[in-house]
N, C-alpha and C positions, 0 to 999 in steps of 0.2 A: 544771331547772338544778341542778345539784352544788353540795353546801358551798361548794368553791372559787371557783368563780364570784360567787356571792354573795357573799361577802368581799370579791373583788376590786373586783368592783363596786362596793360601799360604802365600800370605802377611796380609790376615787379619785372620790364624789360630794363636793360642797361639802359645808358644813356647814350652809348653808341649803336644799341640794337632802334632806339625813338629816331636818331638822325636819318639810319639805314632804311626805315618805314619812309618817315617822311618825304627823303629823297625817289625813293621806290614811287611814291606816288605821285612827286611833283613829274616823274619823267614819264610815268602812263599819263595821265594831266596831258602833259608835250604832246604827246603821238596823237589824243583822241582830238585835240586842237587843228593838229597838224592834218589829219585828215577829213572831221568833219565837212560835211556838203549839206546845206539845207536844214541842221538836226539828223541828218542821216551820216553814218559812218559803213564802212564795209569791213568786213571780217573775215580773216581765210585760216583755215585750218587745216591741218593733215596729220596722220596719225596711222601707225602700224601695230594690231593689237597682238596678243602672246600666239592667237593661230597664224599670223604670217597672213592679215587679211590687210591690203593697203587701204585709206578710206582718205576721203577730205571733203570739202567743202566751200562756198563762196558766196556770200550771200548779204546782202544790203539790209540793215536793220535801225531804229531810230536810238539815239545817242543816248543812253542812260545817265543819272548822277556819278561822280567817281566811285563812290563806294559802292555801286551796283554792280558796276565795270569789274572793280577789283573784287566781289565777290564771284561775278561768274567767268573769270583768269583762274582764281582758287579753284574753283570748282570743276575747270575744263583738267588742268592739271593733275588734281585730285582724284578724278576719277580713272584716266588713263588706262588702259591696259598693256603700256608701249610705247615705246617713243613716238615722240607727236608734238607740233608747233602750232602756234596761233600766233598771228600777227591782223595788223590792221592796216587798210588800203582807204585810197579812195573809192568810192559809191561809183564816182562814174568811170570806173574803170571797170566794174561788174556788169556785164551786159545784164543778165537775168542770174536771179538766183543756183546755184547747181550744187548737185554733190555728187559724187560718183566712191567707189569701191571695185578690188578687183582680191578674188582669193589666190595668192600665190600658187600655193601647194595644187590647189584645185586646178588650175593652169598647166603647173609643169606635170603633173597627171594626166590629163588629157592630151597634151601636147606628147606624152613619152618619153619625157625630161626625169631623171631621178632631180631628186629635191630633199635634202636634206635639212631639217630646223635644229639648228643645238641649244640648249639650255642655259 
């Protein structure tokens, strides 16, 4: 997004949707203080996408500006296929970086399990 855009944008939010932003940001603010190590923060993820595939991740990366943070939040969010969370830890709680995934259905199919998805 352009200066301009953002502008526009916040001149035509209420003035309790500006306090709701603000607050929004001062409390990611919080958490990436609260965890920074070094300039490093740690980041955990998990997410289950519309085929029933579980997936997540753990992994030590270096602290961006707040508006960098809150655009790749939007972003993780946004792109979703499923419910799914992202929080932040400390770095040296992460031995090494990992992510792993496991296909449900594919499992209870080889296993001989029926396995139902509903919509």
């Amino acid at each position: 997004m352009d200066r301009k855009t953002i502008k526009n944008i916040w001149k035509a939010c209420s003035k309790q949707d500006k306090w709701d932003l603000i607050n929004e940001r001062a409390k990611l603010k919080a958490q990436l203080d609260e965890v920074e190590y070094n300039g490093v923060i740690g980041v955990c993820e998990s997410s289950m996408d519309c085929d029933c595939v579980k997936g997540g991740s753990a992994r030590r990366r270096p602290r961006l500006t707040l508006i960098e943070e809150w655009k790749r939040n939007e972003d993780y969010y946004h792109y979703l296929e499923g419910p799914g969370s992202m929080w932040y830890c400390d770095p040296r709680e992460i031995k090494r970086d990992e992510s792993w995934s496991r296909d449900l259905i594919m499992e209870a199919f080889e296993d001989g399990h029926p396995h139902v998805v509903y919509g």
